[in-house]
N, C-alpha and C positions, 0 to 999 in steps of 0.2 A: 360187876367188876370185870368179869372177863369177858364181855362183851366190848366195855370201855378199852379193854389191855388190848383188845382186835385193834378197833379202829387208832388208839394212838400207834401202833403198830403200822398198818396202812398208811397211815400220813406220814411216817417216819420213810416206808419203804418208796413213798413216791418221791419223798423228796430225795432222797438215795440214788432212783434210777433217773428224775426227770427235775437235777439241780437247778438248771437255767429256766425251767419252764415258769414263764408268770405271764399272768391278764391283763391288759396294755389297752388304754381306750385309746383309738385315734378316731379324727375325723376325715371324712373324706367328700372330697365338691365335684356332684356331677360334672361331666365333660364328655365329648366326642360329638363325631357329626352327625350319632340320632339325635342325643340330646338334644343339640342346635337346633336339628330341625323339626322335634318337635316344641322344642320353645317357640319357635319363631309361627307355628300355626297356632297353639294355644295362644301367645301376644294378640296374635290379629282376630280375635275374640274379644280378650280380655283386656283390651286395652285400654288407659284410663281410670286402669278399678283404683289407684291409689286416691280418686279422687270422687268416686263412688260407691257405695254401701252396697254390703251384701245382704242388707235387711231385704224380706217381700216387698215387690213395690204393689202398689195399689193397682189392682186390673180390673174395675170398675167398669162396666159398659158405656162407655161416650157416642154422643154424635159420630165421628171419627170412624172409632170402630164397626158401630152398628151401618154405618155409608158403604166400607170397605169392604162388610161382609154381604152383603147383600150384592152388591153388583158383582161379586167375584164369582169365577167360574173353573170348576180342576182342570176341565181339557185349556187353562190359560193361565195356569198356574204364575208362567212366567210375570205375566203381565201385574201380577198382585204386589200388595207394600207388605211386607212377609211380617217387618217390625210393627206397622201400625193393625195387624191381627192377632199377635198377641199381645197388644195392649203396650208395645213399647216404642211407639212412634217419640215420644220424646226423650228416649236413649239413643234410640236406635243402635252405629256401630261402637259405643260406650256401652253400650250391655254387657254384663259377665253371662256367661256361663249357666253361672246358677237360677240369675233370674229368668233367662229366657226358661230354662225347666220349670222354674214357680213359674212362672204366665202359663206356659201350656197346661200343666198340670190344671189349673184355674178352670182355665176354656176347657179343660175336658171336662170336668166337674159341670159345668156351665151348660153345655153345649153337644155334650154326647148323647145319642141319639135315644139310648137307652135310659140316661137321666131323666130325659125330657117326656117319653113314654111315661116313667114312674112318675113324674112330676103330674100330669094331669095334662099335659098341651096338646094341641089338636094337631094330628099326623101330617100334614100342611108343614106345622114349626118346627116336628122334631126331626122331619125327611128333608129338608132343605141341604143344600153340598154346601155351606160353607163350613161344615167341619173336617173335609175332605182340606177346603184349604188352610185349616187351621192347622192341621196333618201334615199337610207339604211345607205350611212356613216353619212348625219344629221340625223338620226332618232338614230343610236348608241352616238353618242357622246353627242347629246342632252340630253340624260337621264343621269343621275349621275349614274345609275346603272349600269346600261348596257355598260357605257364609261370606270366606275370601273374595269369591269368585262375585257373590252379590255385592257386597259392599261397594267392589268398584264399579258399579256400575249403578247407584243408589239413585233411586230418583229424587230425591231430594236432595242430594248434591248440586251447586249450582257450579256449571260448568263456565258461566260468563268472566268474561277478561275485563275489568273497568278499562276505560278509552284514556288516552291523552288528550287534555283538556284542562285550560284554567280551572274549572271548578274542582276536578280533582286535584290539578295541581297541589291549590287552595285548602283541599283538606287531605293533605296527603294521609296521613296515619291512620287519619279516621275512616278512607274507603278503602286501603290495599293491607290495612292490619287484618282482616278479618278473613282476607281473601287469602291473605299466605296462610294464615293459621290455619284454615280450612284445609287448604292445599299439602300440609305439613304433614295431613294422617299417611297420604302415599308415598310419603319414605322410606328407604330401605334400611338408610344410617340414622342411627340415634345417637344423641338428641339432635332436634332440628333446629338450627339457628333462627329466630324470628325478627319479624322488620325492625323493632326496637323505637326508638322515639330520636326526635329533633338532637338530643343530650348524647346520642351515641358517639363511642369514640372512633376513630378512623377504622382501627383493627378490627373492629365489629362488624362495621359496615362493608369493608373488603372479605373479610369471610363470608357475611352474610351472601354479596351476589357469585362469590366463586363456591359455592356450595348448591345456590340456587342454580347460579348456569351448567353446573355439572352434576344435576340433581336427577338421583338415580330410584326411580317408583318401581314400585312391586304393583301396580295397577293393571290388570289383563282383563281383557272381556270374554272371553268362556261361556259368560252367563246368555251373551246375546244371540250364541252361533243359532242359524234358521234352523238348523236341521242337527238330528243325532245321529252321528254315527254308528250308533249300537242298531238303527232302526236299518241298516242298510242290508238289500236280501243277499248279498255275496259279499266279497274281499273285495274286490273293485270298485264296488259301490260304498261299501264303509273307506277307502282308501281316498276316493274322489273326495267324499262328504268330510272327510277331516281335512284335506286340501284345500277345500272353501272354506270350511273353519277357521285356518291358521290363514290364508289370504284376508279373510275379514280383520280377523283381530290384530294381523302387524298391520293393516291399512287405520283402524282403529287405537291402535300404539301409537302408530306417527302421528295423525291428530291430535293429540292426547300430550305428544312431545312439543311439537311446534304451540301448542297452547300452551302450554308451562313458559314455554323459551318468550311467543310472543308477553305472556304475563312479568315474568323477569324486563324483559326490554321496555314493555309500560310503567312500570315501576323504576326503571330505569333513571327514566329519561321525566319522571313526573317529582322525583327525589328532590327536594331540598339540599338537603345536605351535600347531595356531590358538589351545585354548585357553590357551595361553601369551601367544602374540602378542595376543589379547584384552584378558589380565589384564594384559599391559603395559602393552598400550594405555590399558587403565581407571584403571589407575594413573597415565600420563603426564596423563590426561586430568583427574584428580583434582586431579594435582600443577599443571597448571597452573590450573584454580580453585582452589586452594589460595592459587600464587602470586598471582592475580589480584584474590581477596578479599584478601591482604596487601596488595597494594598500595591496593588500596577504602581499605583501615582506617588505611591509616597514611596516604593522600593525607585523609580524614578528617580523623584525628587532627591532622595539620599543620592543617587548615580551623579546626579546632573549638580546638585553641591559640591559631591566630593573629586566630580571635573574640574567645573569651579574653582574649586581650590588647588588643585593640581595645575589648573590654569594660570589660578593667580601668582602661585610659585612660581611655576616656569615665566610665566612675564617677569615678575621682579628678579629674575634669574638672569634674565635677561636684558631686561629695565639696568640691571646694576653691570651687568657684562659690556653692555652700550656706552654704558657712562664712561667705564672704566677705559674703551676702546678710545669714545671721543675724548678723553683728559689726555692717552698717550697720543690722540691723532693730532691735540692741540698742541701738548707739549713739544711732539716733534717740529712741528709747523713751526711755533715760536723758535725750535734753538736751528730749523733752517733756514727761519726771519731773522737770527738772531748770528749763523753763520754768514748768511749774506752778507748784514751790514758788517759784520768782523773782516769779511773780503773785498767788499766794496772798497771799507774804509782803508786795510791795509795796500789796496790797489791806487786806490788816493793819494795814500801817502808815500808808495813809492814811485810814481809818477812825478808828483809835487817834489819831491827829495833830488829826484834824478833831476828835473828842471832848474831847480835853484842850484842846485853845483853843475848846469851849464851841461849836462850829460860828460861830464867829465873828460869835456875837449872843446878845442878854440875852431877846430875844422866845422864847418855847417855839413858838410856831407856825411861827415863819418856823425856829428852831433843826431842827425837824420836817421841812420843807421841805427845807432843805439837809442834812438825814440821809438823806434818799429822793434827792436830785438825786447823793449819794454814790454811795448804792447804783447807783443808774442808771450813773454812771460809772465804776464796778468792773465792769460788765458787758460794758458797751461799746468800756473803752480797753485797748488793747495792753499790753506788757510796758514797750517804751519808752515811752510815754504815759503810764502808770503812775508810774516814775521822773521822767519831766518834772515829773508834777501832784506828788510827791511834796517836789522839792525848791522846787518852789514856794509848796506850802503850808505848808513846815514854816520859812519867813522868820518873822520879828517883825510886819511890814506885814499885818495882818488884813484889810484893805481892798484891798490888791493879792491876795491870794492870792482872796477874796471873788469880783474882779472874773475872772482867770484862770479861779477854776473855772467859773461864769457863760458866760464865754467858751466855754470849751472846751465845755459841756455843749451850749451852740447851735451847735456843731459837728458833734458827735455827732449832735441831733435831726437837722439840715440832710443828714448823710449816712441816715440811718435813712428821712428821707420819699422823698430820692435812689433808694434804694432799691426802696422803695416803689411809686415811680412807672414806675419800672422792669418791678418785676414785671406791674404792673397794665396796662402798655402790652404787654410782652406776651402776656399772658390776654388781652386786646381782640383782638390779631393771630388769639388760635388763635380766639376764639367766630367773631371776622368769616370766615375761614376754612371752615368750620365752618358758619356761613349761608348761606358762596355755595354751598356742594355742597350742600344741603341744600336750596337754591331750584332749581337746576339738574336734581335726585332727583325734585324736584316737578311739571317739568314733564311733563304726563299724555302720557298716547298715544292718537290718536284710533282712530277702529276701522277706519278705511283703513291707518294704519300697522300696527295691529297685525295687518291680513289680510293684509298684503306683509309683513311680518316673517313670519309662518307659511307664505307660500307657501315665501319666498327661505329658512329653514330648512329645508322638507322637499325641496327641490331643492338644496338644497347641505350632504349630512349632514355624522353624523361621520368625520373624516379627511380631509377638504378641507383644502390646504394656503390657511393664511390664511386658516382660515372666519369668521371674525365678521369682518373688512374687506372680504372678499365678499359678505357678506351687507348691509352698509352699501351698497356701492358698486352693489349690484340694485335696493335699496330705492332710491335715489338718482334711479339710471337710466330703472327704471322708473317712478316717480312726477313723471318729466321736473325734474328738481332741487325742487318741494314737498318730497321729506320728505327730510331732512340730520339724518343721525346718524352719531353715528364709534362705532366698534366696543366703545367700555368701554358705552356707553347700550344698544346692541345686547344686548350680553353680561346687564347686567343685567335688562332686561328681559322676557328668557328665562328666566331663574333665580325673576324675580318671577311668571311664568306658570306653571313650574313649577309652585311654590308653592300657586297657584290652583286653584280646583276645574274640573273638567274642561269643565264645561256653558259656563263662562265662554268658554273657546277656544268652543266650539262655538255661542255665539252670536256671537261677534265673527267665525266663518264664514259665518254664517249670513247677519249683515246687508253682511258683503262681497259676498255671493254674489247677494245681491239688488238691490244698487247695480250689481254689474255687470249683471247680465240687464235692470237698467230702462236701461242706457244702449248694450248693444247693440239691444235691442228700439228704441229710435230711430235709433239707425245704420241698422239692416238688418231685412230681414221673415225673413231664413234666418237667426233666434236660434235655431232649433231646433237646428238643425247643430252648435252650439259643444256645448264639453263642459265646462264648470269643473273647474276641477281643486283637491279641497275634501280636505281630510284623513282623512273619513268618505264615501269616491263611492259607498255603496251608497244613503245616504240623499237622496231627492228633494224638489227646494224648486221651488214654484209649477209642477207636471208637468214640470220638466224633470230628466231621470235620470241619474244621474251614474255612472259606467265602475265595474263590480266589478273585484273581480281575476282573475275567472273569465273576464270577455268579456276584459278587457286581456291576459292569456295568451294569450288566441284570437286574438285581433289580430296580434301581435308574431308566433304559429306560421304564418300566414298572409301576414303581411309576409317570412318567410324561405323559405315554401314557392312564393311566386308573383312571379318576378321582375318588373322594370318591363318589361322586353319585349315583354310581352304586351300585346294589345292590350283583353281586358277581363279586367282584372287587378282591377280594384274589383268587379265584379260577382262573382269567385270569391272571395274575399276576405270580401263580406259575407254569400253564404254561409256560408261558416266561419263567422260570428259572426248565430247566428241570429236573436237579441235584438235586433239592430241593422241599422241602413238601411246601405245606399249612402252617404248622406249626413255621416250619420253617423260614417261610418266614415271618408271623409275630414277631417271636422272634426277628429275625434280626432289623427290623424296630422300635422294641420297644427298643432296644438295644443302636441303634445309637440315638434315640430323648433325651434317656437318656444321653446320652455322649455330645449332642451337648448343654441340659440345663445345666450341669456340666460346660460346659467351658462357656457359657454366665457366669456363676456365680462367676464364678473363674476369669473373665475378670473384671468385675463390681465389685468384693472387692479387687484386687489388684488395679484400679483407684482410687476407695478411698480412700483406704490406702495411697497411693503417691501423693494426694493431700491433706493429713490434714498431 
């Protein structure tokens, strides 16, 4: 009892100090990058066991075996089928693990040397080295590495690519199934998509070769290098000996790649099915320009109806707007057919009226007179006027109708001179018109104007915005307001030089050119220096020489070659221009800056001008 009264006591006090404390099962899923990497060496072992038994397999002495041990040899170990010595040539890299230790363990039982002694065999059987390589093939396959390293490079592996060819064509599934699936153990990624059948869906078949063509092997040959490196007597020589190593085996990588790749592209191009999926393709792609141009032809067709009809409205819009013009063109035509004969006839009948009452006198001259004052007034009066005069003459009162017509015929004349005076006031208007441009045309040009007219032309050609108002507004400026022309006077009298024969300009430069040199020769004694600036500058007036185009290129290459910086910039300068002074050669420059501020000026008050 007081032993009981401890322990409830204890469990009282634990729970006391350690209230939260309780036993919680969780589970927990290997991970990390050992794990990975040792899964990924025990897979390549054990690969396949889901579909292999871990029971004993039977290791039985066969033909096979008993071939393979006999001609084997330790110093060539390499050279041996490591699977088909311990009895697992029909697993080979499908073997687990375990079985490979049950086969060895077997062969040792079998095969050890010491066995074979107790058994009774003649020293011949039991000293024989294929237990040495029974030794070596558990000692390869036991390691994941080492087995890694054989596998890829299995003799029994067939490395062969099936060719393009009808026959394989022909049986596509049945020669390049077996070859991918073979092919499939040296993947990296799992699972491996496989060729699949004739029934495959598109999605299938596009993963299938984009998996294939970017198909990544764990395949390395290790196993094959000539030489070890552990066997080398220094650092340089085991350094070298691994160098040939990894040279062998990526030259043996890339074989190994362009095989796969060539394999993929035989398989390619041997498929069925692509060109199925092709022709489907061709066909989807047709069908939909097929449905594409339906839809063109019939969005179309709606356009070109609903023309159509837009058409046919505006015709009968038009149809009836026709009509309606030809009914008013007929109507009118009728009541001016219908005026006529209302004029004719009432011209008829006061003709015929005036006749029968003898023109309302016994005299034949004056009877004459008012036969013609008739006529006249059949000419001249209206339809209602007509009728007025009609019922007024056809009274009894010969002397009223007498006076009426009389009347009315001084009415008629009174409008007819109205008329008249009309027309004639306006011919006055157009000749008067007509004279003042024609005095204005008249007024001449003198040969100052027309040497500033040629200059203020050849400094402001064509494509100057507002050039004939520019050209006024220089002439202006520079003749200090003396000469005032607006730009239609301008314009003409460019067109009238035109016209003119050439020599004309060329004296009108000629006696500008000499007004000016007599009125700077008074200004100044350095006239030499100036340069006129004439429309022909090769030709010289009174020795002074006017700028070629040859020296003015020279100038301008010389102005861009020798900055103002310099401090004898003019002296190299007229170098350049051999023809020409120092002086010279400034005049010119001072010349042209002046010409070019001129036409800025004359640029800027003709904008103005055409914008207010």
């Amino acid at each position: 009892m007081r032993l009981a009264a401890n322990d409830s006591s204890d469990s009282l006090l634990d729970q006391a100090i350690f209230p939260a404390l309780h036993l919680i099962r969780h589970e927990f899923e290997p991970c990390g990058r050992w794990y990975e990497s040792r899964r990924r060496n025990i897979s390549a072992c054990n690969e396949d066991d889901d579909d292999l038994s871990d029971e004993p397999v039977d290791v039985e002495e066969d033909d096979q075996f008993l071939s393979a041990a006999i001609i084997c040899d330790p110093t060539k170990w390499k050279d041996q089928d490591h699977y088909t010595l311990l009895g697992l040539g029909h697993l080979r890299h499908r073997a687990t693990l375990k079985q490979i230790k049950y086969c060895y363990k077997r062969k040792v039982l079998l095969h050890h040397p010491d066995k074979k002694k107790q058994a009774g065999h003649k020293e011949e059987d039991w000293q024989n080295d294929y237990f040495a390589c029974i030794t070596k093939a558990s000692e390869v396959l036991s390691d994941p590495v080492k087995r890694r390293s054989y596998d890829s490079i299995d003799p029994q592996f067939d490395d062969e690519v099936p060719l393009v060819n009808e026959e394989n064509k022909n049986n596509f599934f049945k020669v390049f199934g077996p070859v991918i699936e073979a092919n499939a153990r040296w993947s990296n990624i799992l699972p491996v998509p496989l060729l699949g059948d004739e029934n495959s869906s598109f999605e299938h078949v596009t993963e299938f070769y984009q998996f294939w063509r970017n198909f990544d092997s764990w395949r390395e040959f290790s196993y094959l290098d000539e030489e070890d490196k552990e066997k080398g007597s220094d650092r340089d020589e085991r350094r070298w000996i691994e160098k040939q190593n990894k040279a062998m085996r990526l030259k043996r990588r890339k074989e190994d790649v362009a095989r796969l790749r060539r394999l993929v592209e035989n398989v390619f191009n041997c498929d069925p099915r692509i060109k199925r999926f092709k022709e489907e393709e061709k066909k989807k792609r047709e069908d939909e320009k097929t449905a594409k141009r339906e839809v063109i032809e019939r969005r179309k067709r709606e356009e070109q109806e609903k023309r159509d009809a837009e058409e046919l409205v505006v015709r009968l819009q038009k149809e009836k707007e026709d009509q309606v013009l030809r009914e008013k063109a007929e109507q009118e035509k009728r009541e001016r057919e219908t005026a006529k004969k209302a004029v004719k006839k009432e011209r008829k009948q006061l003709k015929q009226t005036v006749k029968d009452k003898n023109a309302f006198t016994d005299d034949e001259d004056e009877k004459i007179r008012i036969l013609q004052e008739v006529e006249r007034l059949c000419e001249q009066l209206s339809l209602e006027e007509l009728q007025d005069m009609n019922q007024h003459v056809s009274t009894d009162d010969h002397d009223a109708a007498k006076q009426y017509m009389a009347d009315k015929l001084k009415l008629v004349e009174q409008r007819i001179e109205q008329e008249r005076q009309e027309t004639l006031k306006a011919h006055r208007l157009v000749v008067s018109s007509e004279g003042s441009a024609a005095r204005k045309a008249e007024k001449e040009w003198s040969d100052d104007e027309i040497q500033m007219l040629i200059k203020a032309v050849q400094l402001l050609p064509a494509g100057t915005r507002n050039r004939w108002e520019a050209v006024a507004h220089f002439m202006e400026e520079h003749s200090r307001g003396q000469i005032r022309r607006n730009a239609r006077e301008v314009l003409n009298q460019v067109k009238n030089m035109q016209k003119m024969d050439s020599t004309v300009k060329e004296d009108a430069n000629k006696k500008a050119f000499e007004k000016t040199m007599q009125s700077k020769t008074m200004q100044s004694k350095k006239a030499d220096a100036a340069a006129a600036v004439m429309d022909q500058p090769s030709v010289c007036y009174d020795g002074v020489r006017g700028w070629s185009a040859e020296e003015q290129r020279l100038l301008e290459q010389a102005m861009r070659t020798y900055p103002k910086t310099l401090d004898d910039r003019w002296d190299k300068i007229a170098e350049c221009v051999p023809t020409r002074t120092k002086k010279e050669c400034i005049a010119r420059v001072k010349e042209l800056a002046e010409l070019v501020q001129a036409k800025k000026k004359a640029q800027q008050a003709a904008t103005s001008s055409t914008k207010k």
